[in-house]
N, C-alpha and C positions, 0 to 999 in steps of 0.2 A: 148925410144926417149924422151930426155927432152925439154923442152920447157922452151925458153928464154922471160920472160916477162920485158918489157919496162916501168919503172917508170918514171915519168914525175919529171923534173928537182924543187925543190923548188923555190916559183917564191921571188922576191925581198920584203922585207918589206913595201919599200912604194908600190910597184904595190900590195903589197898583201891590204894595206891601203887604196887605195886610190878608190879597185875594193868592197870595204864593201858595203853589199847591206845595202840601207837606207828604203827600199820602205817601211819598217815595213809590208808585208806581209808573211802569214807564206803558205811556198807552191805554192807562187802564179807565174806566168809563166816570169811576166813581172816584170823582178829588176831594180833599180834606184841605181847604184854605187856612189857612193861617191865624184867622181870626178866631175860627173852630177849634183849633188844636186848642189855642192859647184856652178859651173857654173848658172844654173838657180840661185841662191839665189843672185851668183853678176849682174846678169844680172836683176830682179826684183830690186836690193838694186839702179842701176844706174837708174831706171827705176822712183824709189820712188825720189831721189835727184834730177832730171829732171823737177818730178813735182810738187815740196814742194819748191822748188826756186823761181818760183815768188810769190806764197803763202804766204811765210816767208818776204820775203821782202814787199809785201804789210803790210801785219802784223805788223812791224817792225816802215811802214812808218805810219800806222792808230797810235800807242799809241805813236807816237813823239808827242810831244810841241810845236815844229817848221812846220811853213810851208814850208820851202823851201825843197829841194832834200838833202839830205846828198852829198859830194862830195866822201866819200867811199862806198864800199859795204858793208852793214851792212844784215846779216840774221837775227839778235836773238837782241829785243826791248832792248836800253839801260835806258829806261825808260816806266814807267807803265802811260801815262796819258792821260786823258778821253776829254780834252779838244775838239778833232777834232768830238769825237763822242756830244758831247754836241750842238760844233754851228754846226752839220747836221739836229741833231732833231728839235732846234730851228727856224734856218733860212737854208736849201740846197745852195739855190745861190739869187742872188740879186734880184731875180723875186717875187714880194709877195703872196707867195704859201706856205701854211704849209708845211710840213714832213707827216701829216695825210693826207690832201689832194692830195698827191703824192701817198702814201700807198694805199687811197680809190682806186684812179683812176684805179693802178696797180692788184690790187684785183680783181676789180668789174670787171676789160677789161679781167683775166687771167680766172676767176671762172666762167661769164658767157658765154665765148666765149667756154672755152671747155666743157659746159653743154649741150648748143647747137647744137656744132658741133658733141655731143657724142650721143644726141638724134637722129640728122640726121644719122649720121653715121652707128647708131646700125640696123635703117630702113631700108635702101639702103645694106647693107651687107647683111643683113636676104633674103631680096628679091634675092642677085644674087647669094647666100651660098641654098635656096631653092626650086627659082621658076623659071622654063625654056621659055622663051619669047625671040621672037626675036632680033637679033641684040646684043642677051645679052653679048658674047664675046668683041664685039665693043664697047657697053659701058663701060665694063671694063678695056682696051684699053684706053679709054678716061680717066676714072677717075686716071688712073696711070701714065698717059702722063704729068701733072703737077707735080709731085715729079722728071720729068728728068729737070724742069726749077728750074731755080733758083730763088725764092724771089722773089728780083729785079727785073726780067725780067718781074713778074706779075704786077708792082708796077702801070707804064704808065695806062694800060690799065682799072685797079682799079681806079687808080687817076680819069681819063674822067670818068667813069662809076657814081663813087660817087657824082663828082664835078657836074653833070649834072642836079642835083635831089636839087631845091632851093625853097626858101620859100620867097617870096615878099610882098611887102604891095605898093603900088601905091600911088600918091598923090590924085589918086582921089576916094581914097578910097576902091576901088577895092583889094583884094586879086590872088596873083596870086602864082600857082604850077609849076615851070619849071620840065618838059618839056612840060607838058600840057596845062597851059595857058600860056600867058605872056601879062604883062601889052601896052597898048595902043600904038603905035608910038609915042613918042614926050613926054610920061607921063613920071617923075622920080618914079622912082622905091625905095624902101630899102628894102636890103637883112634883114632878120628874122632870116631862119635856112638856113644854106649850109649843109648838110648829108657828103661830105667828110671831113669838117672841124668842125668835131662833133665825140665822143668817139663812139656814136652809128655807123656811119660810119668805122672808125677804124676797129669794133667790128664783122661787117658784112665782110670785106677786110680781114681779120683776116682769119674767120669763112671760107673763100672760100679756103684760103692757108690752114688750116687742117683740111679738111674732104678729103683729098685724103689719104693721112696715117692711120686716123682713120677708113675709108671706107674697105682698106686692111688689116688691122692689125684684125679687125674683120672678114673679115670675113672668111680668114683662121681659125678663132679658132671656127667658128658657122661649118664650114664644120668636124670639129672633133666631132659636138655633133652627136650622134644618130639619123634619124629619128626615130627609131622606137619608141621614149620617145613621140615624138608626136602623130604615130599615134594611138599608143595607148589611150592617153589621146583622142583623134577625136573620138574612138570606146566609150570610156566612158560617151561621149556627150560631151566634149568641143570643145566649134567652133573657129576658128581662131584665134579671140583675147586672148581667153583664154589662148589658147596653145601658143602664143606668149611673154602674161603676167605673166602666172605663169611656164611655162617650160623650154621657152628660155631663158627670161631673168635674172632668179633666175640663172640657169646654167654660164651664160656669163658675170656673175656679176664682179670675178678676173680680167677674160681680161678687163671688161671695164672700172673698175678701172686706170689698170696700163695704157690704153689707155690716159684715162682723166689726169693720174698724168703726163705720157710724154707729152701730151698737154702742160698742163699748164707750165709746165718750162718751153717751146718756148714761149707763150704767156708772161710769166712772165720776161721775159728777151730782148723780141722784140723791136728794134728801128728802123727796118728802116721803116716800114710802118707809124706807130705813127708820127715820125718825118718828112716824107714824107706829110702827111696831115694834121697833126692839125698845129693851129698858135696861139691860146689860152695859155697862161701859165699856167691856173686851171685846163685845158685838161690834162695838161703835166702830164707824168706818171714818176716813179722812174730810167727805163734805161734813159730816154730824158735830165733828171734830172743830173744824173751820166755827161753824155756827156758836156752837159752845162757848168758845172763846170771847163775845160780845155780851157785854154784862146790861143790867137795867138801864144805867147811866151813859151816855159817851163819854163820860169820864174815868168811867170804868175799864175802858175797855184795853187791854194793852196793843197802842195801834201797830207798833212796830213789829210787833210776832202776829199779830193780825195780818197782815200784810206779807208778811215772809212764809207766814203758812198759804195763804191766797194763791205766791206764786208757784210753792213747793205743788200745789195740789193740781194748780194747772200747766205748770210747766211740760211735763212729757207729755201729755197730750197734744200739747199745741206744736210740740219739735217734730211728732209724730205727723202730723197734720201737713205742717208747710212742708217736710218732706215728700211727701204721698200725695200733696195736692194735686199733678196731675193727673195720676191715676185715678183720684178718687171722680173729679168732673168729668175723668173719658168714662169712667166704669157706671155713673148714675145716666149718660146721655146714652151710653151703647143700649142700653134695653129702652129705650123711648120711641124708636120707630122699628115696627117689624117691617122683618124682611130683609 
């Protein structure tokens, strides 16, 4: 009895073409055809031209000569001139404030704010990442309930909070503390310090909107250490602090990194609180700064120092970023699964 065996038809050149596996693995289960690459590479290439188009055209508008808008679309500079970035550094906008003194303010609000809040943060995590006390669920509940609000919606209640907190001087001499004293009936008063219309204020406003991210983002990565690195070190003699100073925090050092670096971009980019409370122009920081610069009209507006300041303000963050980009996605994934 013979047996009739079934060959399979030659398939078509381009189906044979287009089925080429690309995956470059040898053996491996999972192929990536040719037809697939081609699709994912146009769908990343639409993906890159999406977001290199306002880019390019800021770029475009930073090294013109001219103030005014081009009335075409232009992508690609048709000239090289440094003009808009010169009068940024010299003079920002009509207010008489350095370019440094903008720089300082933005520094000083972005670096100390997320020092602070990383100090707090690293505390507050450790305690609910290793100590079991009541109500602990509920506080964490709480601490996550601000990241479903938006910003803004904290902004009111920051505003009265800060604005409350003043500093007076009386005619008769007297010093007085809002909310705790207050000058005489009938006495004038002059305000000293107001705390919301102060970068310290800001700073502490700031400070309250991220220690709720910072709180969680640690302390899923504190629940991936080991205890047992502690209690060991606790069998060896060291008591709390210790085990907290040289065990925990030498370990949680990446995550708190990458915590403090995503801080700071928020902080370093921040307008609505800043702008919300200060009223000082020397206060004013680099985003306040940016804003400022855009007049009633778009005719007003000088687009090309608009523009030069845009990239001045995002620049190092962003150099920072694609630098640190691996670290930053292995240090948000490492705390995502204990164990």
């Amino acid at each position: 009895m013979t047996t009739i065996t079934q060959t399979d038809k030659p398939k078509n050149f381009l189906v044979r073409f287009f089925n080429i596996d690309t995956s470059g693995s040898k053996g491996g289960s999972e192929k990536l055809p040719l037809w697939r690459q081609l699709v994912i590479q146009l769908l990343c290439l639409l993906i890159t031209i999406e977001v290199m188009f306002p880019i390019m055209y800021i770029i475009t508008l930073a090294f013109s000569s001219k103030s005014t808008r081009p009335s075409t679309l232009e992508l690609f500079p048709k000239e090289i001139s440094l003009v808009a970035f010169q009068q940024v550094l010299t003079r920002p906008t009509a207010n008489p404030v350095t370019f440094l003194e903008l720089l300082k303010n933005s520094f000083l609000l972005s670096v100390i704010v997320g020092l602070v809040a990383l100090l707090v943060a690293v505390t507050a995590a450790y305690a609910f990442s290793r100590f079991k006390f009541k109500l602990r669920q509920m506080l964490m509940i709480l601490v996550f309930i601000p990241l479903l609000m938006p910003a803004v919606g904290l902004a009111t209640p920051l505003f009265l909070l800060m604005n409350s907190l003043q500093v007076k001087t009386c005619a008769d001499g007297a010093m007085a503390i809002q909310p705790f004293s207050a000058c005489d009936p009938g006495v004038a008063a002059k305000l000293l310090f107001n705390l919301r219309d102060s970068l310290i204020g800001v700073g502490i406003a700031m400070i309250s909107t991220a220690l709720p991210f910072a709180v969680w983002n640690l302390k899923g990565y504190l629940d991936t250490i080991p205890k047992e690195l502690e209690e060991a070190a606790a069998i060896d003699g060291a008591d709390s602090n210790q085990v907290f100073f040289r065990i925990v925090l030498p370990l949680a050092a990446p995550q708190m990194a990458v915590t403090f670096f995503l801080g700071f971009i928020g902080h370093w980019q921040e307008f609505v609180l800043p702008w919300l409370f200060l009223t000082k122009p020397q206060d004013y920081t680099l985003a306040m700064t940016l804003y400022n610069m855009t007049g009633q009209y778009a005719s007003s507006i000088p687009w090309n120092r608009f523009a030069a300041m845009a990239i001045i303000v995002a620049l190092p963050v962003a150099i920072v970023y694609v630098l640190l980009q691996k670290q930053i996605v292995s240090g948000l994934t490492a705390g995502g699964v204990k164990g």
